[in-house]
C-alpha atoms as one frame of an Amber mdcrd trajectory, in Angstrom:
protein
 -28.413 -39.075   2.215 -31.411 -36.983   2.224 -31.188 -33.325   1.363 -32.518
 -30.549   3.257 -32.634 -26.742   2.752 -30.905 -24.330   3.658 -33.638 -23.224
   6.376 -35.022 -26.570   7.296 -34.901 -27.199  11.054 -32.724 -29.886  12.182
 -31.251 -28.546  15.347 -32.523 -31.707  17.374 -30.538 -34.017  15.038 -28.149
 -35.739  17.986 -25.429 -36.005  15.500 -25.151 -32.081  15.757 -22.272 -32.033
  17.923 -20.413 -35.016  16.316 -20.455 -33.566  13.378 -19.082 -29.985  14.916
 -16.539 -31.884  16.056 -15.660 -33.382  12.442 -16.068 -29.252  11.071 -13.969
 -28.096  13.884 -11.001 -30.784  13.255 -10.847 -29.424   9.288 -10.582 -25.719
  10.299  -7.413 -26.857  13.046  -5.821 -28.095  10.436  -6.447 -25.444   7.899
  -5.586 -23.230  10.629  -2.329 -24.437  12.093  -1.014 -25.078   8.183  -1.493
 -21.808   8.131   1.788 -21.317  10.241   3.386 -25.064  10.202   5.070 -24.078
   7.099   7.079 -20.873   8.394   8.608 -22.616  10.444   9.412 -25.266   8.128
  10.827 -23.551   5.766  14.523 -22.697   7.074  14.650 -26.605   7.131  13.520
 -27.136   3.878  15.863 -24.318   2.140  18.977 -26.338   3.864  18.102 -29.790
   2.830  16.405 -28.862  -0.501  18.709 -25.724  -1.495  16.109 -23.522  -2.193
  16.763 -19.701  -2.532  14.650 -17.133  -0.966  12.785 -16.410  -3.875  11.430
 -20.175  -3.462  10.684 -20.201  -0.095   8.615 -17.392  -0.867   7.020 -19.681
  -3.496   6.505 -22.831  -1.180   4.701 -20.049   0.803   2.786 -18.045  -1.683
   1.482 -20.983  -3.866  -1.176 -22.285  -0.749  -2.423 -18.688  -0.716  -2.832
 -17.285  -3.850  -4.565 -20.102  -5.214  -6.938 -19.949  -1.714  -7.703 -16.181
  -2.511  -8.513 -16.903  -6.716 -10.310 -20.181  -5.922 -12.310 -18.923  -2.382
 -15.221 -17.188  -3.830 -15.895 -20.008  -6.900 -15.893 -22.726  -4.076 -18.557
 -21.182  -2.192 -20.616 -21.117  -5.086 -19.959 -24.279  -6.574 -21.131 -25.853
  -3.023 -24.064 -23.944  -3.008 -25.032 -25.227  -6.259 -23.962 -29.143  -6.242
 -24.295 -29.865  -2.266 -22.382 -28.056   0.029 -21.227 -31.938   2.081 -20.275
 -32.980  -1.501 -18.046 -30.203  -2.038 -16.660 -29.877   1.527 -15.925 -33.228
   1.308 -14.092 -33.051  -2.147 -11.836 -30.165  -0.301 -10.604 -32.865   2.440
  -9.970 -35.020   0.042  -7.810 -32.670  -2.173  -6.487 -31.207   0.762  -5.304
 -34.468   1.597  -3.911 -35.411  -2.013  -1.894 -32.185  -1.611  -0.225 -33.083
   1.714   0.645 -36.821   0.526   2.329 -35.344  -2.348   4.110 -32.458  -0.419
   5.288 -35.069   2.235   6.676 -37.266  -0.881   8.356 -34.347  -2.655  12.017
 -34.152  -3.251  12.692 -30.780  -4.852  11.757 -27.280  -4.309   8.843 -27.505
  -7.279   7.071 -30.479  -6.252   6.471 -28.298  -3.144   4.924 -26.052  -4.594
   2.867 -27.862  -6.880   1.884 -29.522  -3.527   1.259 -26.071  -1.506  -0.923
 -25.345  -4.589  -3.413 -28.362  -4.732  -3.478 -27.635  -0.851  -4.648 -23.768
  -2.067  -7.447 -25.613  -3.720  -8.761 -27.819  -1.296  -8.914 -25.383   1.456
 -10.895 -22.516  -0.296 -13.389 -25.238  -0.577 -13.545 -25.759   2.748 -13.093
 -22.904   4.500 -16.490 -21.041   3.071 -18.278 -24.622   3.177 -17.202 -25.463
   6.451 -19.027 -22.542   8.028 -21.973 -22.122   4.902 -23.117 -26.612   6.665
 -24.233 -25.138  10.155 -27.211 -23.348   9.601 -28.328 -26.574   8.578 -27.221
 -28.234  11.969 -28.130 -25.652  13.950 -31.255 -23.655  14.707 -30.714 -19.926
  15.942 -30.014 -20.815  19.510 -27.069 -22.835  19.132 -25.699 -21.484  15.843
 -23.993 -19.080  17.071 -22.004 -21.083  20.060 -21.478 -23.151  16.861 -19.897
 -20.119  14.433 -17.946 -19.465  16.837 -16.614 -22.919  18.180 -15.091 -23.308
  14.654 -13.505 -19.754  14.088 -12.031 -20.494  17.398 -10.585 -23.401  15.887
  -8.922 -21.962  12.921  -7.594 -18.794  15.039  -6.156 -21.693  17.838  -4.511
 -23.705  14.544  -2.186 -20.268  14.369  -0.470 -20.955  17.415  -0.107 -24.661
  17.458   1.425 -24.438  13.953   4.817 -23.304  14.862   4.903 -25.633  17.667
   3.708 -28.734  16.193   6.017 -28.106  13.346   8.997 -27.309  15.589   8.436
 -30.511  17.223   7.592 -32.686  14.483  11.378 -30.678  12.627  12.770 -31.990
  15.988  11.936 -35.707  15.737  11.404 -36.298  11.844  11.941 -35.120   8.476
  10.741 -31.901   6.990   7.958 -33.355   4.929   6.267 -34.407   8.826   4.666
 -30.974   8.436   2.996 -31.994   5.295   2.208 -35.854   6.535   0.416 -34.831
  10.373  -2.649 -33.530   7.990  -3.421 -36.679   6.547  -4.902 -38.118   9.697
  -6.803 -35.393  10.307  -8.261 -34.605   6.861  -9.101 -38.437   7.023 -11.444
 -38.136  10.107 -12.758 -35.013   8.792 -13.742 -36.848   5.097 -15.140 -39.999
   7.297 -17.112 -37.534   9.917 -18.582 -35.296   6.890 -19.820 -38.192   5.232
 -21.836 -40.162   8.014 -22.685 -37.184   9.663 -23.204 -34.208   7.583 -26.483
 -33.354   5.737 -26.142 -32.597   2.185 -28.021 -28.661   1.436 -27.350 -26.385
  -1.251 -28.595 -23.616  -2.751 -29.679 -23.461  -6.182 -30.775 -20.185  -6.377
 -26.843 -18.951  -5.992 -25.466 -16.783  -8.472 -23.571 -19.548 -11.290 -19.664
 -19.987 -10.947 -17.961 -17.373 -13.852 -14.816 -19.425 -14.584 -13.616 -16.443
 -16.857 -13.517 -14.304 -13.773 -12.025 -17.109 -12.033  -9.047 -17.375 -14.594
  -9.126 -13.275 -14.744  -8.603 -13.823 -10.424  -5.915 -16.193 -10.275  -4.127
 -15.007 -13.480  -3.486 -11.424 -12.579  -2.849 -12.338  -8.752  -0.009 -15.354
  -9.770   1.700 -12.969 -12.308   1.697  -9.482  -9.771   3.401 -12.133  -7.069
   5.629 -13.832  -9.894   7.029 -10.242 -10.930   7.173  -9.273  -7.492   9.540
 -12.245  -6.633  12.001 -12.213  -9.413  12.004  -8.482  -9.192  15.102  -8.630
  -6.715  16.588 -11.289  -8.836  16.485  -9.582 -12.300  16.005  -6.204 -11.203
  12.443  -3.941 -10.635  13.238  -2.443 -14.118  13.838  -5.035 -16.425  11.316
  -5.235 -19.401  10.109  -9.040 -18.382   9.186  -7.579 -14.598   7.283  -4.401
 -16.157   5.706  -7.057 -18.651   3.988  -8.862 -15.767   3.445  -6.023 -13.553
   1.604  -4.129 -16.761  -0.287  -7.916 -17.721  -1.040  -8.186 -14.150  -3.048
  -4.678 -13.989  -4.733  -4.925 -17.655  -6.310  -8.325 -16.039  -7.486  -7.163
 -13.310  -8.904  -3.894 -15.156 -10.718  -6.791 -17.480 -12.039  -8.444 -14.159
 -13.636  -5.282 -12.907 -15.113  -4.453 -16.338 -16.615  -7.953 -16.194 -17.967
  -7.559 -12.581 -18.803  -4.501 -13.019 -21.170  -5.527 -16.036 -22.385  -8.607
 -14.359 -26.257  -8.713 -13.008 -25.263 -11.023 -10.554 -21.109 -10.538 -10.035
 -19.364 -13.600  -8.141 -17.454 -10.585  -7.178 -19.727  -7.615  -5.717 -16.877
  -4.496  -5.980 -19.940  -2.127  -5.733 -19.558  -2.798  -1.745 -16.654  -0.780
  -2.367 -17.973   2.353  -3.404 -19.214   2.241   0.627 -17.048   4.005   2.592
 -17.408   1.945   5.807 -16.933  -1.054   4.219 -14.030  -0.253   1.663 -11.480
   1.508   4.651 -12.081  -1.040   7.472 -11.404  -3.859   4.562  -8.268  -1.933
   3.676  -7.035  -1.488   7.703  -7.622  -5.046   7.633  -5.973  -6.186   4.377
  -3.005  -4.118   5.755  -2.809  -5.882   8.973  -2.942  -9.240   7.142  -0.141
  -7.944   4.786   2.339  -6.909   7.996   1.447 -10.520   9.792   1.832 -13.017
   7.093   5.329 -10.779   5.925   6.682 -10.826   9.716   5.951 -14.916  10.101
   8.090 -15.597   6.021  11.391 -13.393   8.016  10.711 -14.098  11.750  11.804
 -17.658  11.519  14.738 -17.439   9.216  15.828 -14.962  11.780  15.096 -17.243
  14.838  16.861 -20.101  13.414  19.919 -18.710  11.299  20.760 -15.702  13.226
  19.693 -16.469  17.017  20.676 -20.738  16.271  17.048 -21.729  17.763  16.099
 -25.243  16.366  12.235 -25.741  14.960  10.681 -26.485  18.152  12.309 -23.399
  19.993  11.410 -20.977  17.096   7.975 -22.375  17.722   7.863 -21.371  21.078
   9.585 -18.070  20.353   6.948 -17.157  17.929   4.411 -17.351  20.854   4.108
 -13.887  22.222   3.003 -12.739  19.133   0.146 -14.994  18.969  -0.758 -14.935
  22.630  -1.088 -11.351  21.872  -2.991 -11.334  18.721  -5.594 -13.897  20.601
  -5.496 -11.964  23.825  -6.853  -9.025  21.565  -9.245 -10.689  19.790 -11.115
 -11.776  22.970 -11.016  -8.129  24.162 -11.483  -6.206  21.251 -15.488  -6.715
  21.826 -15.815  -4.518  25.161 -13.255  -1.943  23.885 -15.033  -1.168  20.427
 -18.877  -1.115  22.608 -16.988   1.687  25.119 -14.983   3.649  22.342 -16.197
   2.697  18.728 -14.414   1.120  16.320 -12.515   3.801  14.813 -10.620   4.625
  17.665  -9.751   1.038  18.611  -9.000   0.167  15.298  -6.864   3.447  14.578
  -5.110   2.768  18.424  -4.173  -0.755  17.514  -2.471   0.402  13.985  -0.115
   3.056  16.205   1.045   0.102  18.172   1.368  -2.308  15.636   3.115   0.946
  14.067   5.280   1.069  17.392   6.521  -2.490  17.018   7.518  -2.518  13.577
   9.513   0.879  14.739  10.907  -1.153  17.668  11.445  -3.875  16.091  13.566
  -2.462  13.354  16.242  -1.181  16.128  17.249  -5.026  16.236  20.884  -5.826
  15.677  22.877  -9.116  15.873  23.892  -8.266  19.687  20.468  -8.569  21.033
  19.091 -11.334  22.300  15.588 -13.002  22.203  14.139 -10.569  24.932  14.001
  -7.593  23.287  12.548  -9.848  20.009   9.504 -11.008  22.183   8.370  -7.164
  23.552   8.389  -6.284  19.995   6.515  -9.216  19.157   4.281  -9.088  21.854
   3.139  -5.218  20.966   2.678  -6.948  17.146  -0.312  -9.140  18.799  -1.655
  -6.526  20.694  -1.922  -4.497  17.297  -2.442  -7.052  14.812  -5.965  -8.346
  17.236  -7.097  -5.097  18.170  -6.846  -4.132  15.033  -8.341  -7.395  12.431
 -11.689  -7.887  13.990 -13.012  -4.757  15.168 -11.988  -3.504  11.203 -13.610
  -7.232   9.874 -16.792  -6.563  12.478 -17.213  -2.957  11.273 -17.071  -3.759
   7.782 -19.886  -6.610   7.876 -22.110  -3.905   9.951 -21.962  -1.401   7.444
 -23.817  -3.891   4.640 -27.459  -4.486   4.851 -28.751  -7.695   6.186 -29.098
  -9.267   2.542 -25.187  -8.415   1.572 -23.662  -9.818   4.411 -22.669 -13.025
   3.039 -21.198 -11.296  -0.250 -19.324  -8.975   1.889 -17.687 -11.782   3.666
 -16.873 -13.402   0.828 -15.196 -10.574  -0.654 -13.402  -9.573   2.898 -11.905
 -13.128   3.035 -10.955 -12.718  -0.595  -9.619  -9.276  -0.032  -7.309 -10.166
   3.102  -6.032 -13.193   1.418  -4.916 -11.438  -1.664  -2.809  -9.222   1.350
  -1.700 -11.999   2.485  -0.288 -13.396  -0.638   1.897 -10.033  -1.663   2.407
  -9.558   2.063   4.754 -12.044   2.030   6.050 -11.871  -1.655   6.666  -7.820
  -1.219   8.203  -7.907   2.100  10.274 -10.696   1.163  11.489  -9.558  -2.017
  12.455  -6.480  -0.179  14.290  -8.721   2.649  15.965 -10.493  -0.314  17.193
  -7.278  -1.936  18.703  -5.519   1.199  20.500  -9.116   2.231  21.737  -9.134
  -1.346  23.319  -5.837  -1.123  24.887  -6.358   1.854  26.634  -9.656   1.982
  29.859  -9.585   1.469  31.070 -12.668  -0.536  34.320 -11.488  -1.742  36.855
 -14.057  -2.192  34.221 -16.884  -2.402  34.051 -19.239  -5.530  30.836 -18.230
  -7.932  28.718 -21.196  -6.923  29.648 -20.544  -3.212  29.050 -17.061  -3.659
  25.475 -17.514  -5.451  23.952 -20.365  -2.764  25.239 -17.694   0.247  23.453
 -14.534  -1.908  20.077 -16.478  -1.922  19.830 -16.941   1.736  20.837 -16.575
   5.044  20.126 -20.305   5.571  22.403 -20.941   2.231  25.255 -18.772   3.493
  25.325 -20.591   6.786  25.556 -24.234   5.182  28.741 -22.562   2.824  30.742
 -21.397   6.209  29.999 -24.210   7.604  31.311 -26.022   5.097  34.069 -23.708
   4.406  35.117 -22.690   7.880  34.393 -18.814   7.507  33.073 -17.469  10.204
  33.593 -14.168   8.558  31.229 -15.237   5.858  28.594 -16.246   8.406  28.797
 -12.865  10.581  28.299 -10.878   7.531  25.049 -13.270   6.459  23.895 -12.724
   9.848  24.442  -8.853   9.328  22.976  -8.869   5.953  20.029 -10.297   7.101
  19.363  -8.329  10.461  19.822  -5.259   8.074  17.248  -6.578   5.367  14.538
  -7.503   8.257  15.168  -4.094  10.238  14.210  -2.574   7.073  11.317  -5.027
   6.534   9.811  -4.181  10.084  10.645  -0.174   9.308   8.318  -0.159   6.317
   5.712  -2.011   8.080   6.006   0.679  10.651   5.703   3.252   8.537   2.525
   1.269   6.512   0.956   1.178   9.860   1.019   4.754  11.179   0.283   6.360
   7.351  -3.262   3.628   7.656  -3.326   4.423  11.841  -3.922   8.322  10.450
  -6.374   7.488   7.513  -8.402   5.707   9.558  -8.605   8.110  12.817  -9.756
  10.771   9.909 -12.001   8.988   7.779 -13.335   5.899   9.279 -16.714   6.210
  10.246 -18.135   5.577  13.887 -21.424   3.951  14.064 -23.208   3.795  17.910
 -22.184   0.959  19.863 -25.718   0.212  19.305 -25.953  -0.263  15.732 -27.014
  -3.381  14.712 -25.006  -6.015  14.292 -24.240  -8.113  11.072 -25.455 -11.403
  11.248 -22.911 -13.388  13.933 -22.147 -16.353  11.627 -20.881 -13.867   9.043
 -19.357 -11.892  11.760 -17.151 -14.309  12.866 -16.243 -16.350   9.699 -14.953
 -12.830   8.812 -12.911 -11.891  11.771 -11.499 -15.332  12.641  -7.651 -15.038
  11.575  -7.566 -17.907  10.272  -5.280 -16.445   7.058  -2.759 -15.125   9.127
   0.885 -15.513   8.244   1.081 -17.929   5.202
């Protein structure tokens, strides 16, 4: 295979489109794993017994090992081929999923979930970092965005292809269906793809790699067992205190670095630093709503997979309904007052949403969800868009990096925050007097758990006070995420800036590799 530069002109190639097609098949699947999982994992914590705590695990593990690792990958394929590398993500990516489909207890999972982490942060930066290589200026961007589109249309189809798959197979199905297409991707990449790289890229720091992943995996670790041991015992303040002295060292590194894999000086820009945080919170709201949605759908409501799937819908027809017309809203008002608008009603549903009790049915759970997608799209890619068009030209592709990074990391303690909060109001609530200590433990580590006990015990007491429990831990879930909402919806009416419509744009493949949601809802 003959390797080209990065700016060498091979637009005419006929195998263009074939291989956009192979490209656009990896990001589905990165994209709809995204969301397969959630709702996946009520299964998973009946057959395998798996607390809370673990489920936030099985979720956490794919995407704090994506945020450490994302950065490092896009080096390492600019520096050793950028088809080599993609193609080594497939291929781990599919190693991950055989082992997850094969696992039999709540830690192979997450070992799995893990080596999954690590094959998609090399492909998501890589997939995107091939096409200027395929394409020349006309048709790159057409390109750009036919394969964001695929990883925001892989959010959707998650929950549905997993509630179907739930429906007609076992739980590791979810894990299996991305075998095939990781397969065809490895096959397309390498009779298809062009090999280019970049040698002048900065070299991969694998001690601020370690510093990364370290002080992420031990904030989410204390974060978790917080509820379990309690937010004051010396082991939690141990990690939470380890946790900031690494990241302290990882700045000081950076900081001291001529050429940082991690630029933090884009921080010190205003622009940049608030629409990354309005969009880091958004990502922290969505990926906590889809780790408590589903548990709600299935043990409270009785929904199997597939219906939960479906029920999940109006919050992603919402999100991608905004997304599409976030563009003509931000040219007529600016960003900061779309962006700022869209955090009041994302602010709105998380106050709605938190008036939910066990009487209501699923209608008043899809307006609330519905408002969510308005907010959550409106919001993410005007705030993503802004951000890149604050950087000059020759930063852009830093500053995406470090947005991706960013909004993962939210991600990531999105869900392990929001459910170790969930965890410690269900706790507190459930009433399992009168139960024998083993019962009593598997019904205190989840709804799911508590239903499988009065099942097998014949209390239907025990089960209305789970389902109690649990509506009062998400209500409070949904009212802090309200709250989080309308305290960023003010910051960002008052201190946002708002550049003319007319102000140039950042480059559009960096554009929309940053505002494609393709993280959403781990």
């Amino acid at each position: 295979m003959v390797t080209v530069t990065q700016h060498e002109d091979t637009r005419r190639d006929p195998r263009r489109w074939w291989a956009l097609g192979a490209l656009v098949a990896s990001m589905l699947v990165l994209g709809f794993d995204m969301t397969i999982l959630n709702v996946a994992l009520p299964t998973m914590a009946r057959d395998l017994g798996a607390s809370t705590g673990q489920q936030q695990w099985m979720a956490d593990a794919y995407v704090v090992v994506f945020a450490s690792l994302m950065l490092p990958a896009g080096l390492l394929g600019d520096r050793f081929g950028r088809r080599r590398m993609l193609i080594t993500g497939l291929a781990i990516f599919l190693a991950g999923s055989l082992l997850g489909a094969l696992a039999g207890d709540v830690t192979p999972v997450v070992v799995a979930r893990g080596v999954m982490g690590i094959g998609g942060a090399l492909v998501m930066p890589l997939a995107l970092a091939v096409l200027p290589s395929l394409f020349g200026p006309d048709e790159r961007t057409k390109a750009v965005g036919a394969v964001s589109a695929a990883s925001a249309l892989g959010l959707p189809l998650g929950p549905i292809i997993g509630g179907w798959l739930l429906n007609h197979f076992w739980w590791g199905s979810v894990f299996l269906v991305n075998v095939p297409m990781a397969a065809i991707g490895i096959a397309a990449c390498v009779f298809l793809l062009p090999e280019t790289r970049d040698p002048a890229s900065p070299k991969v720091d694998a001690v601020s790699t370690a510093l990364t992943a370290a002080g992420l995996s031990i904030l989410i670790y204390a974060i978790i067992e917080a509820p379990h041991r309690g937010w004051g015992d010396p082991l939690i303040l141990a990690f939470f205190a380890g946790s900031a002295a690494l990241v302290a060292l990882l700045v000081a590194r950076e900081r001291r670095s001529a050429r940082p894999m991690l630029d933090l000086s884009l921080l010190t820009q205003r622009g940049f630093l608030l629409n990354t945080l309005a969009a880091t919170l958004v990502m922290f709201v969505l990926s906590g709503l889809m780790f408590v949605l589903p548990q709600y759908l299935q043990a409270v409501l009785g929904q199997d997979a597939l219906a939960t799937g479906v029920r999940l819908l109006p919050m992603m027809a919402g999100l991608l309904v905004a997304a599409k017309g976030a563009g003509p809203l931000v040219g007529k008002f600016g960003p900061r007052a779309v962006v700022s608008a869209a955090l009041v009603a994302l602010a709105f549903a998380g106050f709605l949403g938190s008036r939910t009790t066990v009487g209501d049915g699923y209608g008043f759970t899809a307006l609330w969800l519905s408002v969510a997608g308005l907010g959550f799209g409106f919001a993410v890619v005007p705030a993503m868009s802004a951000a890149l068009g604050t950087l000059p030209r020759d930063r852009a592709g830093s500053g995406s990096g470090l947005l991706m990074t960013v909004r993962q990391v939210g991600s990531a303690i999105g869900i392990a925050l929001l459910g170790s909060l969930l965890a410690s109001a269900y706790g507190g609530r459930l009433d399992t007097s009168g139960l024998p200590h083993a019962a009593a433990t598997t019904a205190g580590d989840s709804v799911i758990g508590a239903h499988v006990v009065a099942a097998r015990l014949g209390d239907h007491a025990l089960a209305a006070s789970a389902d109690a429990a649990y509506l009062h831990g998400m209500d409070l879930v949904l009212l802090v995420t309200g709250i989080a909402a309308l305290v960023t919806a003010l910051l960002a009416a008052a201190l946002l800036p708002n550049p003319a419509p007319a102000a140039p744009p950042a480059p559009a493949e960096d554009t929309a590799m940053a505002a494609a949601p393709a993280d959403a809802g781990q």
